[in-house]
VOPAGU-2260 file (C-alpha; in pm, 1 decimal, decimal comma):
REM VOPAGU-2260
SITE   aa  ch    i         X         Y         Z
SITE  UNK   A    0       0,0       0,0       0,0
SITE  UNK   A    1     263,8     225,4      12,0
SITE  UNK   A    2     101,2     519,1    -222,8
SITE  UNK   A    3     -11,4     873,9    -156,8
SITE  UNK   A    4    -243,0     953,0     103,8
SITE  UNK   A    5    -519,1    1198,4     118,8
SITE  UNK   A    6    -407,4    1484,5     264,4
SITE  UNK   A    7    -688,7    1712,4     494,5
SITE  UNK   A    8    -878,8    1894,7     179,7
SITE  UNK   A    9    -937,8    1549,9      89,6
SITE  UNK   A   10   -1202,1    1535,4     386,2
SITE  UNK   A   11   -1260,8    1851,7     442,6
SITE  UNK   A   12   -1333,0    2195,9     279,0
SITE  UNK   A   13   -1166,6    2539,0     327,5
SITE  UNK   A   14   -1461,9    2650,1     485,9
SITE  UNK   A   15   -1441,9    2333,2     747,8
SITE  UNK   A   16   -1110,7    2385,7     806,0
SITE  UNK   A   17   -1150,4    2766,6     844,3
SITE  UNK   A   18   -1442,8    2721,2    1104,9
SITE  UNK   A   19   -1267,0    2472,8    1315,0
SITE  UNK   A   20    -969,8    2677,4    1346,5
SITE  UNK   A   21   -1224,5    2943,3    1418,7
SITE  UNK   A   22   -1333,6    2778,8    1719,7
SITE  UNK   A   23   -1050,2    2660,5    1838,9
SITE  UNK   A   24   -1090,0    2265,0    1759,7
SITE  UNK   A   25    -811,5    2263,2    1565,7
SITE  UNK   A   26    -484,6    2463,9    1686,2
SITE  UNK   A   27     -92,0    2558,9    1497,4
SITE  UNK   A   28     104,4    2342,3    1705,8
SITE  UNK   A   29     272,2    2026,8    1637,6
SITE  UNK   A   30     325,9    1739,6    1863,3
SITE  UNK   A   31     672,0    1853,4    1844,0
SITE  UNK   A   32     561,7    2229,3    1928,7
SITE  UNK   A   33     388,4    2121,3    2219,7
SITE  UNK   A   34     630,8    1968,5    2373,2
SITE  UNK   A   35     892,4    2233,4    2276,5
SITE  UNK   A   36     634,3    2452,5    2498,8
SITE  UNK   A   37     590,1    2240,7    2763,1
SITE  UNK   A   38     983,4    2198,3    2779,6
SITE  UNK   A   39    1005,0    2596,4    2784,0
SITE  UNK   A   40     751,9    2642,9    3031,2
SITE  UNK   A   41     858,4    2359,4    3311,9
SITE  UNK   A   42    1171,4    2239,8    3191,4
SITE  UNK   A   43    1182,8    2025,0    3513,5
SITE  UNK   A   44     858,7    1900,1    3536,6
SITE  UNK   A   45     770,1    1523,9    3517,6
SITE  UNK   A   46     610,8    1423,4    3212,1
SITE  UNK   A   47     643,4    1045,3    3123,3
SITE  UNK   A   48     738,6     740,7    3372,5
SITE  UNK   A   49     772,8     380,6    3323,4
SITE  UNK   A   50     891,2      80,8    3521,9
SITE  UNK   A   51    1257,6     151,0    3427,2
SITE  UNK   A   52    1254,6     497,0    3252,2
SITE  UNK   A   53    1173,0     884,5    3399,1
SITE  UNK   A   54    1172,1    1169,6    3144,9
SITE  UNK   A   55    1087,3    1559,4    3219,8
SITE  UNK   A   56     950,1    1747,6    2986,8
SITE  UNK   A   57    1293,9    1912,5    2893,0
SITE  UNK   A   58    1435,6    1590,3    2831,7
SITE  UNK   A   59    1140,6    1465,0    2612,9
SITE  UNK   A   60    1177,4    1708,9    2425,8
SITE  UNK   A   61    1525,2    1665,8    2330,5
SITE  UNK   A   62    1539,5    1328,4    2328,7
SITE  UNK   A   63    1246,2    1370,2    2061,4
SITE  UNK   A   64    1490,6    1586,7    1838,3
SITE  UNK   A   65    1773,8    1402,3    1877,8
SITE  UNK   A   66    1590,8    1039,9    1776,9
SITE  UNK   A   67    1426,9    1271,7    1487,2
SITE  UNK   A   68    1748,4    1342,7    1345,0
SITE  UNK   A   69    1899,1     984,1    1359,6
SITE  UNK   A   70    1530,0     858,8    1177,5
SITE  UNK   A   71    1637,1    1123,7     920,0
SITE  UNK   A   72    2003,3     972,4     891,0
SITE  UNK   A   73    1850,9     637,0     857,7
SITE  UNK   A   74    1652,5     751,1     557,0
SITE  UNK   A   75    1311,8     804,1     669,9
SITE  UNK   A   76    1123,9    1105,0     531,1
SITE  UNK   A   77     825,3    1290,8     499,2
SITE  UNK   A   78     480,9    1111,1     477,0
SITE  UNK   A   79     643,2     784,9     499,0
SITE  UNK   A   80     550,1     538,1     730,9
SITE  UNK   A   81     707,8     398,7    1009,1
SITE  UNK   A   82     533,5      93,0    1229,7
SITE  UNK   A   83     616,2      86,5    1601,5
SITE  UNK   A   84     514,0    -265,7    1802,2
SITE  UNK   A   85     645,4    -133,2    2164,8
SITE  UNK   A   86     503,8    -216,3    2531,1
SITE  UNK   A   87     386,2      98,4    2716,2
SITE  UNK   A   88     755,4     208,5    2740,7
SITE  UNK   A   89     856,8     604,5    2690,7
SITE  UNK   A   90    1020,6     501,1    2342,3
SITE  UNK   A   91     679,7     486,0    2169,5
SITE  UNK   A   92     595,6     852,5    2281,4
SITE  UNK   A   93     952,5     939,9    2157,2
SITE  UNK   A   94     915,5     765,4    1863,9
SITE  UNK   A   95     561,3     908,8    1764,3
SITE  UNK   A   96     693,3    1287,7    1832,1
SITE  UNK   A   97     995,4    1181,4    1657,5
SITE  UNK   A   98     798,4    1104,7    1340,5
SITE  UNK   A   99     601,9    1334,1    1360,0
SITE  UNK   A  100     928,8    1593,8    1318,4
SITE  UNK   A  101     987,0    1472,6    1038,9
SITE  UNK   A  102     688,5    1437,2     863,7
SITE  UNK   A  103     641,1    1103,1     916,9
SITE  UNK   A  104     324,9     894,3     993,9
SITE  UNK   A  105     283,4     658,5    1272,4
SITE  UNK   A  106     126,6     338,1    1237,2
SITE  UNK   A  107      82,6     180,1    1580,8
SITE  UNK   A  108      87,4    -193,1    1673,3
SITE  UNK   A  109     -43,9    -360,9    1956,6
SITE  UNK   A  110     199,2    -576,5    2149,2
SITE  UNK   A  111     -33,5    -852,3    2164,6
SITE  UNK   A  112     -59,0    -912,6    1786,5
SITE  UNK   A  113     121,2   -1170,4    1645,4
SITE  UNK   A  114     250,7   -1276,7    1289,3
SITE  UNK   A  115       3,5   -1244,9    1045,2
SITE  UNK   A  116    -187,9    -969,8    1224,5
SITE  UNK   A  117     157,1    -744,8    1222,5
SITE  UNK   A  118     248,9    -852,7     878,8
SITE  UNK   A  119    -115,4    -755,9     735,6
SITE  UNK   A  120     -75,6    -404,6     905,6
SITE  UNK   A  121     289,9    -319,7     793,4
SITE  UNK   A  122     232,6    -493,9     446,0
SITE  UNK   A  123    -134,0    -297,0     434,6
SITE  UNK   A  124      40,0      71,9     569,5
SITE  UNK   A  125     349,4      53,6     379,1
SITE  UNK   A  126     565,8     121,8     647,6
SITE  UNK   A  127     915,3     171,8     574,9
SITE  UNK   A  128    1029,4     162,1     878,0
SITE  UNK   A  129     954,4     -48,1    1221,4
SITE  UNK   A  130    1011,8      25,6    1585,2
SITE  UNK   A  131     966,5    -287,8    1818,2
SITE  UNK   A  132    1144,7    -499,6    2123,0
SITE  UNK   A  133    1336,4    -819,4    2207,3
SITE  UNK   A  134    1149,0   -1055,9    2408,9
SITE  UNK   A  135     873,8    -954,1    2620,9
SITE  UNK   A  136     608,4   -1167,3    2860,8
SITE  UNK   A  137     796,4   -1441,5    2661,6
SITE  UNK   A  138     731,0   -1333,7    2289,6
SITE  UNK   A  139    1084,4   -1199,6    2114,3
SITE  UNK   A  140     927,2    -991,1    1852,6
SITE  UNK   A  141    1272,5    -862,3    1654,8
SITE  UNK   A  142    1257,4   -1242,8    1570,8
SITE  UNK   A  143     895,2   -1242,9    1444,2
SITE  UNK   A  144     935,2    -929,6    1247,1
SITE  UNK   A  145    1291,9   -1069,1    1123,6
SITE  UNK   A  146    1074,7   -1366,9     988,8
SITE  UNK   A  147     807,9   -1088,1     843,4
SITE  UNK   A  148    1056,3    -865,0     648,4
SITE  UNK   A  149    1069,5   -1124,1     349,7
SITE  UNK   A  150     717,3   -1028,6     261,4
SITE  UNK   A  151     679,1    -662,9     345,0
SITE  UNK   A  152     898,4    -555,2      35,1
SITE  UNK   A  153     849,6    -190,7     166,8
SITE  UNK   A  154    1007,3    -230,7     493,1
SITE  UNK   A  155    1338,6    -134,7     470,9
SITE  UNK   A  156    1454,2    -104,8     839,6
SITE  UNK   A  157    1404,8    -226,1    1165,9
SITE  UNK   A  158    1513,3    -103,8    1482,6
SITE  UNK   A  159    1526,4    -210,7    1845,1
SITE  UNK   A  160    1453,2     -48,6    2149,8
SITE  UNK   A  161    1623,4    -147,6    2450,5
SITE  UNK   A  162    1819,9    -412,3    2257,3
SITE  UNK   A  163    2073,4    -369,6    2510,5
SITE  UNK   A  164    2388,0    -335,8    2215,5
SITE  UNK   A  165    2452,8     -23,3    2004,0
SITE  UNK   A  166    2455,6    -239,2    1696,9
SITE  UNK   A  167    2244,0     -87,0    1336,3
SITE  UNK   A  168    1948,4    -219,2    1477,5
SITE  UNK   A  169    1911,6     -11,9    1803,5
SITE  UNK   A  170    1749,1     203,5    1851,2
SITE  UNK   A  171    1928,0     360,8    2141,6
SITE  UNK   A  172    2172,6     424,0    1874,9
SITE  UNK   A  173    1981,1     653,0    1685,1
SITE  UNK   A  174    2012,0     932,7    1905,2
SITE  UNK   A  175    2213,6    1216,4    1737,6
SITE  UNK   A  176    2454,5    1414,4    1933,2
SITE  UNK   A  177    2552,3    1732,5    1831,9
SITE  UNK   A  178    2360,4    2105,9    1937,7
SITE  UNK   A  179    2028,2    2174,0    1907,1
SITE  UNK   A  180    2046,8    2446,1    1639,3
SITE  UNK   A  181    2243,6    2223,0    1449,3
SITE  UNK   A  182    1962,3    1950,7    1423,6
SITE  UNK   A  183    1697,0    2158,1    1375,1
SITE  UNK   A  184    1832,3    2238,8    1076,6
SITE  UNK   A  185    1918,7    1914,0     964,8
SITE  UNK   A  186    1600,0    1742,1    1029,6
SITE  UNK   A  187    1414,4    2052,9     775,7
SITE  UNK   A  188    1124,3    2194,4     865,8
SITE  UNK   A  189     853,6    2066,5    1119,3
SITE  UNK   A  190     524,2    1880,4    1009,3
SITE  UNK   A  191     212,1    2104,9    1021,4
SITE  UNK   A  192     -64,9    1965,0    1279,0
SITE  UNK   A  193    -258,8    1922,4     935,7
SITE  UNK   A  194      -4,3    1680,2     797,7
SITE  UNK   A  195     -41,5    1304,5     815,3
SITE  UNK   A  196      36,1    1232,5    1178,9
SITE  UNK   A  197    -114,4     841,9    1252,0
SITE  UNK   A  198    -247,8     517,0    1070,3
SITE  UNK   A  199    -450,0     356,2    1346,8
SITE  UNK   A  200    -579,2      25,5    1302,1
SITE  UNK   A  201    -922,5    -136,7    1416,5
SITE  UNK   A  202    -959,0    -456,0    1576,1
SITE  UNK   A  203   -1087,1    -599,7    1255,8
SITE  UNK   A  204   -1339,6    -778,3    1497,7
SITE  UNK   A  205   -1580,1    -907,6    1185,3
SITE  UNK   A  206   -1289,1    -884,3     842,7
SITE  UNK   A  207    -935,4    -750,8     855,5
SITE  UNK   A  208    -847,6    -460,3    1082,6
SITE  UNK   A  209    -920,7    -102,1     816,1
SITE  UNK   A  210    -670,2     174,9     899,1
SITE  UNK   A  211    -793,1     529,6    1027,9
SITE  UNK   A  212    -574,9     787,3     911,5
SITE  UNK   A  213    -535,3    1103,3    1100,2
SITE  UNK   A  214    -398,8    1392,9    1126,4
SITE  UNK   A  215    -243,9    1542,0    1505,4
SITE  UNK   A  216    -502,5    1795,8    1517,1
SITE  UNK   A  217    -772,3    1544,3    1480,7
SITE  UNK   A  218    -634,8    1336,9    1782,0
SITE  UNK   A  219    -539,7    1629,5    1991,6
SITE  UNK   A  220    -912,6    1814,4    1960,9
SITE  UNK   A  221   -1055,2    1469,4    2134,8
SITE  UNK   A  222    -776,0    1496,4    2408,4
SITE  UNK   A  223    -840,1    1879,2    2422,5
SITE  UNK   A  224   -1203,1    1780,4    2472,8
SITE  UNK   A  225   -1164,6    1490,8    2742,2
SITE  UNK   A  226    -903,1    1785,9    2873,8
SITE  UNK   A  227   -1232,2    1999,2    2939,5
SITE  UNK   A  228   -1427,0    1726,2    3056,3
SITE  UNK   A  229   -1246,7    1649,6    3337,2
SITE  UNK   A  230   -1149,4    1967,4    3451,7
SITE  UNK   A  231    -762,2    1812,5    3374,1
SITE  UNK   A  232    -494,4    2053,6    3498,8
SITE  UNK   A  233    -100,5    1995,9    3585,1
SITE  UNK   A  234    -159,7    1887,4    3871,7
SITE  UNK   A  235    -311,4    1570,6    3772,5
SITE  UNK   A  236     -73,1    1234,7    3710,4
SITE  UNK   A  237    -249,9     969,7    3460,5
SITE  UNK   A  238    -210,8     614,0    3539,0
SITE  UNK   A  239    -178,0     446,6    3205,6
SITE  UNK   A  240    -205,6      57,6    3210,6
SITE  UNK   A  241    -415,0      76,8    2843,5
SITE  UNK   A  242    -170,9      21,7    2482,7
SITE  UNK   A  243     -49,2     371,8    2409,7
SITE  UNK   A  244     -14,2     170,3    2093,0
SITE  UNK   A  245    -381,6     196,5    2048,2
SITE  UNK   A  246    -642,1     487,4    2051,0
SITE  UNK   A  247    -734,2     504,1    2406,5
SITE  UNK   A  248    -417,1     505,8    2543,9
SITE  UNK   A  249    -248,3     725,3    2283,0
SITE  UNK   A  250    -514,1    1013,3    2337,5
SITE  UNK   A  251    -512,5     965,2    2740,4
SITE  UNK   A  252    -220,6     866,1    2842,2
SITE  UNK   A  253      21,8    1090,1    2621,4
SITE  UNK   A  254    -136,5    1353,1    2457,5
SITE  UNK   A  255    -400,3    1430,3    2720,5
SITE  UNK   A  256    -109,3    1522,5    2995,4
SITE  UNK   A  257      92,6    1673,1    2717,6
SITE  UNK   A  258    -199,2    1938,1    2662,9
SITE  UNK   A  259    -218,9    1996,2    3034,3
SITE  UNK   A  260     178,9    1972,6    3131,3
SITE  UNK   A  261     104,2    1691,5    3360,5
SITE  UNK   A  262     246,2    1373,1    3456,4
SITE  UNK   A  263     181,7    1068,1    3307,4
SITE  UNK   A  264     281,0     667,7    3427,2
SITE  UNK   A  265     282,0     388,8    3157,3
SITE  UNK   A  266     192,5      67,0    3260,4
SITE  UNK   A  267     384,3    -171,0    3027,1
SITE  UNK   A  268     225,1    -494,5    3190,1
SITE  UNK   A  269    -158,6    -514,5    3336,9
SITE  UNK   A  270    -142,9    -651,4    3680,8
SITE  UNK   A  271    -451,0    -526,4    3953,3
SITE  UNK   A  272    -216,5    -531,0    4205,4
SITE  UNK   A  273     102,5    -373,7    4067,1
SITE  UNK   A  274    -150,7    -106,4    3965,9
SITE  UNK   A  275    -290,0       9,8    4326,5
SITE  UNK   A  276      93,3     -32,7    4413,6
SITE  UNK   A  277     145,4     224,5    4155,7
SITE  UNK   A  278     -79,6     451,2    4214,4
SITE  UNK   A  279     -50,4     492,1    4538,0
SITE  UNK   A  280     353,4     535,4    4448,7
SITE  UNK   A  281     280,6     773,0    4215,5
SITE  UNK   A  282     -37,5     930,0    4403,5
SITE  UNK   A  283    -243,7     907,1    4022,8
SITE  UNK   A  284    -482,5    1091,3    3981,4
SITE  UNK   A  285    -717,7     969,4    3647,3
SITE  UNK   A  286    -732,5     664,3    3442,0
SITE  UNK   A  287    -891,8     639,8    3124,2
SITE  UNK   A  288    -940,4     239,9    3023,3
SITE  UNK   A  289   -1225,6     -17,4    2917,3
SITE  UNK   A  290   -1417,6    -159,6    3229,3
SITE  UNK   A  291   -1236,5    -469,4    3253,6
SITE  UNK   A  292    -968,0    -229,0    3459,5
SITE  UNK   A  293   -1136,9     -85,4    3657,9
SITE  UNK   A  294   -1332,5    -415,3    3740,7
SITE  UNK   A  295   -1055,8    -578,7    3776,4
SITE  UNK   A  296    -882,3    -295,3    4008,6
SITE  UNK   A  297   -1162,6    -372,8    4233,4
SITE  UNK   A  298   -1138,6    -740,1    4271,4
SITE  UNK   A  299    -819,0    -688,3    4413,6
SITE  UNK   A  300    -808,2    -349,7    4632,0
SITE  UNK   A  301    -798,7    -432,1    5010,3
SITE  UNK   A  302    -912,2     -96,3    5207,5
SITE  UNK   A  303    -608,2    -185,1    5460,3
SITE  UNK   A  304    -355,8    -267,9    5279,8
SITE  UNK   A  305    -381,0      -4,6    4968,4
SITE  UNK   A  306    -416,2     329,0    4960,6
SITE  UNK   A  307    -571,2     511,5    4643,8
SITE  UNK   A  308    -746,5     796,6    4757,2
SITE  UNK   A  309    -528,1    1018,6    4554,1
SITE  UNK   A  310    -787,1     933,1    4221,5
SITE  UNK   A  311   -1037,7    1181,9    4157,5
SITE  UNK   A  312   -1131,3     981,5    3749,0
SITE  UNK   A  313   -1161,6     672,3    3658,7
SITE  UNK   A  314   -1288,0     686,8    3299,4
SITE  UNK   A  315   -1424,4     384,2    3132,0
SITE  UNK   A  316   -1427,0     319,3    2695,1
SITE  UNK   A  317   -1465,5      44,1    2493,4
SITE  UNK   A  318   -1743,3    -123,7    2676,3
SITE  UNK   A  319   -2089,0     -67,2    2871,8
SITE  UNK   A  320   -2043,7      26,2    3229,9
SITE  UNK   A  321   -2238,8    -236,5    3466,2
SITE  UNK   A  322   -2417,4     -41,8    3695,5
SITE  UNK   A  323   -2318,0    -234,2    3979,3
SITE  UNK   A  324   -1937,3     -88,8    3863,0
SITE  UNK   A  325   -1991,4     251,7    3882,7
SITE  UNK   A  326   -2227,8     270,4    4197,5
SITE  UNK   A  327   -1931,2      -8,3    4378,8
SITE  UNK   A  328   -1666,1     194,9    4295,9
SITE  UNK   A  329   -1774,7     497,7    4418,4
SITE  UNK   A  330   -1799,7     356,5    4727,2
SITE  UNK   A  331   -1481,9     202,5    4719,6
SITE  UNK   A  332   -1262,5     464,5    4615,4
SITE  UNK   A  333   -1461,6     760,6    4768,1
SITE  UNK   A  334   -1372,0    1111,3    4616,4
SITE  UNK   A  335   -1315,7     902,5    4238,0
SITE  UNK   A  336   -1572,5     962,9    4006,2
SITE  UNK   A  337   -1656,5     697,5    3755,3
SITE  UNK   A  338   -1742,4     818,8    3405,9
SITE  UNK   A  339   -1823,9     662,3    3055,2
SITE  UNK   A  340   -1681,9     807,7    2718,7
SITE  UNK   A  341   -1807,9     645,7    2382,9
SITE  UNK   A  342   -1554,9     654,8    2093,0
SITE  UNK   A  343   -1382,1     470,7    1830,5
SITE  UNK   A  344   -1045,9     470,6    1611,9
SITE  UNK   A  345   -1252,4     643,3    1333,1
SITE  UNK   A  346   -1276,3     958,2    1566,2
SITE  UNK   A  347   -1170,6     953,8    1923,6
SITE  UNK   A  348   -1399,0    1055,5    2133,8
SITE  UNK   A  349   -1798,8    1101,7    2057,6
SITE  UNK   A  350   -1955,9    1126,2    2390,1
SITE  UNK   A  351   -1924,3    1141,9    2744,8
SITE  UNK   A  352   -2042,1    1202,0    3133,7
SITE  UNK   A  353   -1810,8    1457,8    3239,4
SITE  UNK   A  354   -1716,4    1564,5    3587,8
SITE  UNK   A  355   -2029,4    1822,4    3590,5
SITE  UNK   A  356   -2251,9    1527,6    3522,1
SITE  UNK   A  357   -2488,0    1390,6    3820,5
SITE  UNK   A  358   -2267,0    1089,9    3951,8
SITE  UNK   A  359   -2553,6     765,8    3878,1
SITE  UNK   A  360   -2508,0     914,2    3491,3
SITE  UNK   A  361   -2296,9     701,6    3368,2
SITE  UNK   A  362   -2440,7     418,8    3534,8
SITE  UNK   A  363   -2695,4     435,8    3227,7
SITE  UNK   A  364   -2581,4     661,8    3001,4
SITE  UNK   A  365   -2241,4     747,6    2767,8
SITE  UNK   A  366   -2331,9    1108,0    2797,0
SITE  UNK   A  367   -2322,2    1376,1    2553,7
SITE  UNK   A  368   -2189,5    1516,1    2242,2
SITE  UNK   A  369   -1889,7    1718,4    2318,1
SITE  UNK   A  370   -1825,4    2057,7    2181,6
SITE  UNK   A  371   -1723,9    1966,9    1797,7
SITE  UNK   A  372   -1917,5    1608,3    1758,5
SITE  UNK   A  373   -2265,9    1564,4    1618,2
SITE  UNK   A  374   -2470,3    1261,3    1692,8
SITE  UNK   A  375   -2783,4    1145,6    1503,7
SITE  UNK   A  376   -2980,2     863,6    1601,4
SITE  UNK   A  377   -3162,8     645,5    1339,8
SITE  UNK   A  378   -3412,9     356,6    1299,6
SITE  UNK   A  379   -3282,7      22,5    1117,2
SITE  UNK   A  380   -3332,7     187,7     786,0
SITE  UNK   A  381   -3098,3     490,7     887,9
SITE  UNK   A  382   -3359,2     711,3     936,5
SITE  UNK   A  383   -3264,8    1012,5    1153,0
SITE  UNK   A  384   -3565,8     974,1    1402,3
SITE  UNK   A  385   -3709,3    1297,5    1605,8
SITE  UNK   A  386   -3589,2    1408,3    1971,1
SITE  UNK   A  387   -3627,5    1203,5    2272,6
SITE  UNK   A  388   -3708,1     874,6    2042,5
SITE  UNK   A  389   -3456,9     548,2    2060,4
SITE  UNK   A  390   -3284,6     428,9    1752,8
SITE  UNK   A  391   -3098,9      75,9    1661,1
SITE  UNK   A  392   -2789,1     269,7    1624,0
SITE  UNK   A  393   -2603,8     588,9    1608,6
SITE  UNK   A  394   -2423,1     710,6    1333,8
SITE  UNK   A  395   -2163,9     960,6    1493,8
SITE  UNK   A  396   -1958,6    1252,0    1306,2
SITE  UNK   A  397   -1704,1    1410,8    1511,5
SITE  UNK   A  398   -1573,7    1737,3    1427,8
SITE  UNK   A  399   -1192,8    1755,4    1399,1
């Protein structure tokens, strides 16, 4: 697949683009610019933390340059693709901004898809590039994609992260030295936020997985959105056990604290336990994930032994919310709201209950359309039916 993509006036027209602009949907700055601002603005602040790894926003930031000019020394370029099959590990935010310097698209990989599921999408995307691990939870997955590069023609390198060796493959070696100034200029110009940005790919639940292009500014409006939702500041920290290699965790987990210059922990391995260790650690603040979590979170919290009053959000997508789940948790982790959000890979975010919302809401309902989404309801011959009636299914356009 590796042809031209559509660019934005593909989708939509001047006027679209003019009015969302206009009211502030869609903004000027790059992933890259917003972390250059961030960096500016609290150089020392914590931004992104994993099991092994701490980075401030300062050191994001550079680190982002740095792996953006050693991407351009290994040949990749502007609006071509570049696959990345990571655990929830600070390289894949790295890599994403990294990309996105350049000009490059993302195309995000689960780490739970194997063979043939990873070989459709890179085959399918035409990534030129790859980003992935050794082993992990048992699986070496340089191997697998060693065995894949035979038939993905287009994929012309493959690097490592944490490979532990400074061999061509690493990707540890791909961070340039040298000052600032000097890469900046090297690397060219930065992407617009209307540029190509990500190729994310659906579950492919009923035929094979269909990839949803987008551009940054259509991700960041539906973090921008959540942002508002939840009355998100700095001072929050995310806890971030869901794929940053997926939707959900992409928007929530990286982007969302980006926006608001908080603090973000990514959980690169879901264990209940390990999580109310961590956020208790880390004193988290907000989750967003799909109910299983949360549910899950539950089943294992012991009033005694754990202590997670610090979360004020625990957001659930993907999945109806049980009742029983949202009233239960609020009594189990009193001062946390529970709240549902509706969305998909096609758009983000749709709907949701937001922290102004009476607390039982979301115990029935996905709440509203945000600022910038439409929904219509229809009957089962896509009929848009009047107020107050029930359809068979929404059809959902989100403005972006």
């Amino acid at each position: 697949m590796a042809e031209q993509l559509k660019t934005v006036r593909d989708r939509y027209s001047d006027e679209e683009i003019a009015s969302y602009y206009a009211q502030g949907f869609w903004q000027e700055s790059s992933f890259y610019r917003l972390a250059t601002d961030q960096a500016a603005a609290t150089p020392d602040a914590p931004f992104l933390v994993d099991s092994s790894t701490s980075l401030t926003y300062a050191e994001f930031a550079d680190r982002v340059l740095r792996l953006a000019a050693g991407l351009h020394r290994a040949g990749l370029r502007r609006g071509e693709r570049i696959a990345v099959q990571l655990p929830n590990w600070v390289e894949f935010p790295l890599v994403a901004a990294a990309a996105s310097r350049i000009g490059a698209i993302v195309v995000p990989i689960m780490p739970i898809y194997r063979g043939d599921e990873v070989g459709y999408v890179v085959q399918h995307s035409g990534a030129a590039f790859a980003v992935t691990c050794g082993e992990f939870r048992g699986f070496d997955h340089a191997a697998m994609f060693a065995e894949l590069r035979p038939r993905t023609p287009d994929l012309r390198k493959v690097f490592v992260a944490r490979a532990g060796a400074s061999g061509a493959d690493s990707l540890d070696a791909l961070f340039a030295t040298g000052e600032p100034a000097e890469l900046e200029a090297e690397v060219g110009a930065d992407s617009s936020p209307d540029d190509g940005f990500l190729i994310v790919y659906t579950s492919g639940t009923t035929s094979r997985p269909k990839g949803c292009f987008h551009t940054f500014n259509t991700l960041r409006s539906s973090a921008a959105a959540i942002a508002q939702s939840l009355d998100y500041t700095a001072a929050d920290v995310q806890f971030g056990p869901s794929p940053i290699t997926h939707s959900t965790g992409l928007v929530t987990s990286v982007v969302l604290p980006l926006l608001a210059g908080a603090k973000s922990y990514l959980m690169e391995a879901w264990d209940p336990a390990e999580g109310l260790r961590i956020i208790e650690e880390h004193r988290c603040t907000a989750a967003v994930t799909a109910t299983p979590f949360l549910q899950m979170l539950m089943g294992a919290y012991e009033p005694g032994k754990h202590d997670a009053s610090s979360l004020r959000l625990w957001v659930c997508a993907g999945s109806p919310i049980p009742g029983s789940v949202v009233e239960q948790s609020r009594e189990m982790f009193a001062g946390c709201q529970t709240l549902s959000l509706y969305g998909r890979s096609e758009n983000f975010l749709t709907t949701m209950c937001t922290v102004r919302d009476a607390p039982t809401r979301s115990a029935s309902s996905d709440g509203s359309a945000l600022a910038g989404a439409e929904v219509r309801v229809v009957d089962s011959e896509g009929r848009e039916l009047p107020r107050g009636e029930e359809g068979t299914s929404p059809t959902t356009v989100r403005v972006t």
